[in-house]
C-alpha positions as protocol buffer text, in pm:
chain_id: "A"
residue {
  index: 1
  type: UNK
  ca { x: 22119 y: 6957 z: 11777 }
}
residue {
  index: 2
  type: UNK
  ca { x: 22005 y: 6910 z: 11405 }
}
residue {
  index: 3
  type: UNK
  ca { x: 22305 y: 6671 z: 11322 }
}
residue {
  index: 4
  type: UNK
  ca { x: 22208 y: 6459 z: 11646 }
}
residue {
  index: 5
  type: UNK
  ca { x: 21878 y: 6458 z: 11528 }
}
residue {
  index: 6
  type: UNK
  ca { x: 21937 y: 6319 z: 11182 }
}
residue {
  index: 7
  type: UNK
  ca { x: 22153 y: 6066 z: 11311 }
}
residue {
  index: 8
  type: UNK
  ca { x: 21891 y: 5928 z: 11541 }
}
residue {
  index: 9
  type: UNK
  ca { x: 21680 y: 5947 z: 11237 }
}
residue {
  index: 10
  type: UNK
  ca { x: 21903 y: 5740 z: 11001 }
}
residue {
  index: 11
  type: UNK
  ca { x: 21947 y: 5512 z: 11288 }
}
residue {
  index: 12
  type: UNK
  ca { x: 21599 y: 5424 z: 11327 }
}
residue {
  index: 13
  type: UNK
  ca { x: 21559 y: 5433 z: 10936 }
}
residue {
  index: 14
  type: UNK
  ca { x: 21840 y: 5175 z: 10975 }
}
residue {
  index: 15
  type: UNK
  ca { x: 21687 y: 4981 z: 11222 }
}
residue {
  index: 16
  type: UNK
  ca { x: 21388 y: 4943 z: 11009 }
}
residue {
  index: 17
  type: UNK
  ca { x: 21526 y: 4818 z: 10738 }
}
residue {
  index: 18
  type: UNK
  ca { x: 21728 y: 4540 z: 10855 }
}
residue {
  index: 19
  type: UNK
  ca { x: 21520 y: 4168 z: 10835 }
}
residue {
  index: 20
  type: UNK
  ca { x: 21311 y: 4145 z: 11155 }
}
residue {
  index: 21
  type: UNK
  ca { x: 21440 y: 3830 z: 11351 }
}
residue {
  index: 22
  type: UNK
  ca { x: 21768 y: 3836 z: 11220 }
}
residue {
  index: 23
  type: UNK
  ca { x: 21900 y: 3850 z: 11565 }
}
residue {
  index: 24
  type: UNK
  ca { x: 21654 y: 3679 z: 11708 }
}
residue {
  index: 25
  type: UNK
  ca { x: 21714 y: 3321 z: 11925 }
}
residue {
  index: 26
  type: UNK
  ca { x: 21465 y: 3024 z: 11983 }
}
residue {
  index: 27
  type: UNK
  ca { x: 21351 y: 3032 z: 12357 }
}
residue {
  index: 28
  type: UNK
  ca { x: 21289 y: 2738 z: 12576 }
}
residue {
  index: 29
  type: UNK
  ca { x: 20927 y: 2762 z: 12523 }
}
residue {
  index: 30
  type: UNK
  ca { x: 20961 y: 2747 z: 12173 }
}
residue {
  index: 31
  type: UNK
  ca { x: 21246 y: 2433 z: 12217 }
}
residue {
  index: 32
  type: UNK
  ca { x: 20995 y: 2229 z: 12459 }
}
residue {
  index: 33
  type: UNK
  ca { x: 20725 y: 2288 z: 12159 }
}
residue {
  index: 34
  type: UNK
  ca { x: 20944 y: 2166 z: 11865 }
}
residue {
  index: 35
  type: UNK
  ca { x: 21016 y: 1864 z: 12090 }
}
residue {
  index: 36
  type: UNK
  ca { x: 20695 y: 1783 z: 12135 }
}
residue {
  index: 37
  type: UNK
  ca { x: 20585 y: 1847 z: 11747 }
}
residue {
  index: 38
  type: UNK
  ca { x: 20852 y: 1592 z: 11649 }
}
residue {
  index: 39
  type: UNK
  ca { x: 20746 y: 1324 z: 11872 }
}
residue {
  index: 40
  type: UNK
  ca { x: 20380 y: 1357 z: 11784 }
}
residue {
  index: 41
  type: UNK
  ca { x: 20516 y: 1336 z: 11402 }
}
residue {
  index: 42
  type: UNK
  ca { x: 20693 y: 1047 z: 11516 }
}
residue {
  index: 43
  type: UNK
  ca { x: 20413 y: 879 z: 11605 }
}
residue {
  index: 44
  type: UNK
  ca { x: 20202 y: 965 z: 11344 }
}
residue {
  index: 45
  type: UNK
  ca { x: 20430 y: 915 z: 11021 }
}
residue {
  index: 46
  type: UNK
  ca { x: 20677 y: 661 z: 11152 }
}
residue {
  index: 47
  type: UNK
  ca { x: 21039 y: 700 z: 11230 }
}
residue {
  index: 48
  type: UNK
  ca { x: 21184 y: 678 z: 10828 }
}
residue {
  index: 49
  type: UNK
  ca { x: 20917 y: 980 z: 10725 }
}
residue {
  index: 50
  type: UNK
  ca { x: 21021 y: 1216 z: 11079 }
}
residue {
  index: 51
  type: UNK
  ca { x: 21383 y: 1153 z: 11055 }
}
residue {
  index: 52
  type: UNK
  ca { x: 21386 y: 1264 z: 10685 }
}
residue {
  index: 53
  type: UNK
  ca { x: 21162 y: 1551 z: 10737 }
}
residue {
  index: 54
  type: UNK
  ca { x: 21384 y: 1650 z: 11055 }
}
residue {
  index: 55
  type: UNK
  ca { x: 21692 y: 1686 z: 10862 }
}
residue {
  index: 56
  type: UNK
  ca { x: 21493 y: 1876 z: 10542 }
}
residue {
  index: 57
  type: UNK
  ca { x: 21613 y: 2246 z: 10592 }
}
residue {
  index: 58
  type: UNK
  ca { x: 21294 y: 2372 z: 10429 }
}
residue {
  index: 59
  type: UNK
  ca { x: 21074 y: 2264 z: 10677 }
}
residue {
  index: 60
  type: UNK
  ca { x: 20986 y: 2538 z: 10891 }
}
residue {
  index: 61
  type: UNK
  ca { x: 20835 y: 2314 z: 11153 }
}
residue {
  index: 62
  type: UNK
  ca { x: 21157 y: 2149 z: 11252 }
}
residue {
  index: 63
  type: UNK
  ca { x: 21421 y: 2475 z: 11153 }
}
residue {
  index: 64
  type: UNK
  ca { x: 21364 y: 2761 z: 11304 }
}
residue {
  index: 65
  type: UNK
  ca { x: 21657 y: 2999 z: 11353 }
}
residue {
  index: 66
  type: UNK
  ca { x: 21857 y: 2809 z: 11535 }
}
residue {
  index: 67
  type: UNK
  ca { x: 21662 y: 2553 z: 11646 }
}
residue {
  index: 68
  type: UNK
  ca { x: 21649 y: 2199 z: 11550 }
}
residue {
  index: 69
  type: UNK
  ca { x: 21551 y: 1866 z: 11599 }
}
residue {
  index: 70
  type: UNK
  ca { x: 21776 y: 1582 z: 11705 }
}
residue {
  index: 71
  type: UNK
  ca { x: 21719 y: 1202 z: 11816 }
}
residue {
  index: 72
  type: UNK
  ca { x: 21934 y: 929 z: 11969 }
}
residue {
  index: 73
  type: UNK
  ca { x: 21856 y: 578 z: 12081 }
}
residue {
  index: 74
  type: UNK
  ca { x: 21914 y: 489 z: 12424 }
}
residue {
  index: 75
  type: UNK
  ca { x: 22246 y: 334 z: 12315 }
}
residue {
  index: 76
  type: UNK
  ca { x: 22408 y: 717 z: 12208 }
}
residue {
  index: 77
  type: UNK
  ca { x: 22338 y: 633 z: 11835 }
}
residue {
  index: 78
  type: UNK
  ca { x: 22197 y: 949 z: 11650 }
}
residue {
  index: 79
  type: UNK
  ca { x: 21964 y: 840 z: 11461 }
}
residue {
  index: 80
  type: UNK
  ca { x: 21808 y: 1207 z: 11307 }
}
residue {
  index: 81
  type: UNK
  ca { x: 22005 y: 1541 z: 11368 }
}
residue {
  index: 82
  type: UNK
  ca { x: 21832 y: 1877 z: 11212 }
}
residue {
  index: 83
  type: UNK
  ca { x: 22173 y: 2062 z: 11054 }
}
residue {
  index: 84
  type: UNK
  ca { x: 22456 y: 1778 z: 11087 }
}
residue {
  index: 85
  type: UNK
  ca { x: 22379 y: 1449 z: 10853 }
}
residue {
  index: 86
  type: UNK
  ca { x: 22726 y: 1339 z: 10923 }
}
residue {
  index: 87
  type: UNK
  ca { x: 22628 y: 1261 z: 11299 }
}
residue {
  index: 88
  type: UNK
  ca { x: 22326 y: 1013 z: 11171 }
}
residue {
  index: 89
  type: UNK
  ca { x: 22475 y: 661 z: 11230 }
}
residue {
  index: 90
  type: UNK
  ca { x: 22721 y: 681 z: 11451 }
}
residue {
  index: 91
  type: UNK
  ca { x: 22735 y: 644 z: 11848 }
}
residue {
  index: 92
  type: UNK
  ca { x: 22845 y: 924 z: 12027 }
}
residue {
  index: 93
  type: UNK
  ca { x: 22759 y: 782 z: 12349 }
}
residue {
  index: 94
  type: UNK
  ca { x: 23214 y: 943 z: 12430 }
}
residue {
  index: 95
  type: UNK
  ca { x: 23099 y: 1270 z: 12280 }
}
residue {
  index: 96
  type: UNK
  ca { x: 23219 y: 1556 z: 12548 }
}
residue {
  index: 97
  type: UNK
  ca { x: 23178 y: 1903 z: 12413 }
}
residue {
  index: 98
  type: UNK
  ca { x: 23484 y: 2153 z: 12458 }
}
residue {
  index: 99
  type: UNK
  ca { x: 23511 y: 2129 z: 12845 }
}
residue {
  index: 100
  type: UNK
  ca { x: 23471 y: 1762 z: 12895 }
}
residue {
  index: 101
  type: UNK
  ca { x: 23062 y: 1722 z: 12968 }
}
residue {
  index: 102
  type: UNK
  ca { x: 22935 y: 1420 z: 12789 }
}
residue {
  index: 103
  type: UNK
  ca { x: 22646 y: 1540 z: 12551 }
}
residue {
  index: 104
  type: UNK
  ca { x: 22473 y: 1246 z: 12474 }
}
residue {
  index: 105
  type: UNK
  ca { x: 22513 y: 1040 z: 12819 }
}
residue {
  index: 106
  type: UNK
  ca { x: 22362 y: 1338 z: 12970 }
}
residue {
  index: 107
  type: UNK
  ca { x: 22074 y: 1336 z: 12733 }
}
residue {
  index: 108
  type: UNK
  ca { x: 22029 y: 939 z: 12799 }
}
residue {
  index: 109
  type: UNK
  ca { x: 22068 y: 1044 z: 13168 }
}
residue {
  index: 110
  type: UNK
  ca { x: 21795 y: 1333 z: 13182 }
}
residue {
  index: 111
  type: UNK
  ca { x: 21525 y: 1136 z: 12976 }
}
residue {
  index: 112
  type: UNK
  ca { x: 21601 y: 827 z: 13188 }
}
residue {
  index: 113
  type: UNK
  ca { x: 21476 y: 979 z: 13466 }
}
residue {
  index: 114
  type: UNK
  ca { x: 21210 y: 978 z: 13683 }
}
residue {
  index: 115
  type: UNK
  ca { x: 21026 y: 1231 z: 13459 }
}
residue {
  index: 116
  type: UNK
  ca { x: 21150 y: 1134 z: 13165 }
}
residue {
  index: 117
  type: UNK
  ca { x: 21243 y: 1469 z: 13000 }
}
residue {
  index: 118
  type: UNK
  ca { x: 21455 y: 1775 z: 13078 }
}
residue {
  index: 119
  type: UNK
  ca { x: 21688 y: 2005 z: 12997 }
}
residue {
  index: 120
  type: UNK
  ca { x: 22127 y: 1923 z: 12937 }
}
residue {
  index: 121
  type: UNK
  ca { x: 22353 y: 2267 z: 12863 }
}
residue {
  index: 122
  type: UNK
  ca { x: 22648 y: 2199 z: 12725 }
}
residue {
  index: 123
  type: UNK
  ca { x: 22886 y: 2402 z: 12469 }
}
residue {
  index: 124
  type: UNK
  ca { x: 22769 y: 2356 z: 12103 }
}
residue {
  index: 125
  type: UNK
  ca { x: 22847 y: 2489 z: 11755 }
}
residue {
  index: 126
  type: UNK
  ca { x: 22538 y: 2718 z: 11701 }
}
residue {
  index: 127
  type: UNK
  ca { x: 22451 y: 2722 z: 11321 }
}
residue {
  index: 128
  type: UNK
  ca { x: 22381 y: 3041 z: 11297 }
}
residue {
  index: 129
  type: UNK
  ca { x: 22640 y: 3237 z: 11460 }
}
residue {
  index: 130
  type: UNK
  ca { x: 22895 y: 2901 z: 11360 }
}
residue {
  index: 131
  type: UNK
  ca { x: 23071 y: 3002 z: 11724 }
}
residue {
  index: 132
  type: UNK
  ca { x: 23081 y: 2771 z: 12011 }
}
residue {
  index: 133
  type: UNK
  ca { x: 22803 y: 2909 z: 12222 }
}
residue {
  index: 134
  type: UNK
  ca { x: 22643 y: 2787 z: 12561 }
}
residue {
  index: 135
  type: UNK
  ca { x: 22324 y: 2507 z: 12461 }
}
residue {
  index: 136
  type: UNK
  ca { x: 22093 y: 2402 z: 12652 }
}
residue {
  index: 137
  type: UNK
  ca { x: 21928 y: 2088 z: 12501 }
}
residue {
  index: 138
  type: UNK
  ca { x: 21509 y: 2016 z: 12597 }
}
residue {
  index: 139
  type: UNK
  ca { x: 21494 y: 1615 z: 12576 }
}
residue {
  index: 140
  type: UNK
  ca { x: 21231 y: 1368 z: 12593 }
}
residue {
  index: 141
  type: UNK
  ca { x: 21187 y: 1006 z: 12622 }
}
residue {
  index: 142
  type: UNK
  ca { x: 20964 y: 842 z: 12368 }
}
residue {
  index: 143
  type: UNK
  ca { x: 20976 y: 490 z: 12401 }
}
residue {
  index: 144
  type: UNK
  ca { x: 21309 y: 433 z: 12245 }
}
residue {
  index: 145
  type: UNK
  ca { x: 21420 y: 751 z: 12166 }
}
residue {
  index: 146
  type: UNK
  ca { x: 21559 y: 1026 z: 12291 }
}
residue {
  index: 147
  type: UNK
  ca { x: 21397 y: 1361 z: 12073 }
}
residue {
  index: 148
  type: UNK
  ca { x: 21518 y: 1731 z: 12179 }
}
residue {
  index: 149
  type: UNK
  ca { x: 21568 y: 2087 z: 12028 }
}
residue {
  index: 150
  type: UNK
  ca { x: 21758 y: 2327 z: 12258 }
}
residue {
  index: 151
  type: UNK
  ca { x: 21832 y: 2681 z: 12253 }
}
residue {
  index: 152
  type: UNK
  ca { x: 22162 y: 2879 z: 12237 }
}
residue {
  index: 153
  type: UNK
  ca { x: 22180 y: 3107 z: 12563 }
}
């Protein structure tokens, strides 16, 4: 009884010290907010000032665990994406993620719509866990832009 005892004690002694959140995932809540904090920024400091403070790791506001901000023009072009610089350019309009879905067609599809925002899963590297993990991706429409976070489920 003692030695089960001290081993629930050094497991909550454990438990204590590891870094709260480590484990912890964005929700949608928190993935609908970030959205909406990066197109007000948008509109407030202009595209060149939001893209570049979008892809800046050390701002808390748009990298949070593992979420992040990403925009695309309604042509598929990403134009700001929060942990991959190398997408920024370059239309991925054909991009399909590992079971054929088309990412960004479904984005343009979702904030085309009659509400203009929504939510897209597909399967996406997570940067955290660097696995392929179910995403599901919050967009909105903002004039000509498509701006979203999403969470990994």
């Amino acid at each position: 009884m003692k030695t089960l005892l001290s081993c629930a004690i050094l497991g909550a002694s454990l438990c204590a010290l590891a870094p709260a959140g480590a484990a912890e995932k964005g929700t949608a809540a928190e993935a609908v907010a970030m959205t909406q904090k990066a197109i007000a920024y948008i509109k407030d400091h202009g595209k060149d000032k939001a893209f570049a403070e979008f892809a800046n790791p050390a701002n808390t506001t748009f990298h949070d665990r593992d979420l992040y901000v990403y925009v695309y023009d309604m042509k598929g072009v990403a134009v700001a994406h929060g942990v991959n610089p190398k997408m920024v350019g370059r239309n991925l309009l054909e991009l399909r993620d590992g079971e054929g879905k088309y990412i960004v067609k479904s984005f343009i599809e979702t904030a085309s719509g009659p509400a203009g925002k929504g939510w897209v899963e597909y399967k996406w590297p997570n940067p955290i866990t660097k696995q392929v993990d179910l995403k599901a991706g919050y967009v909105e429409r903002s004039g000509d832009l498509i701006v979203g976070s999403g969470i990994y489920k």
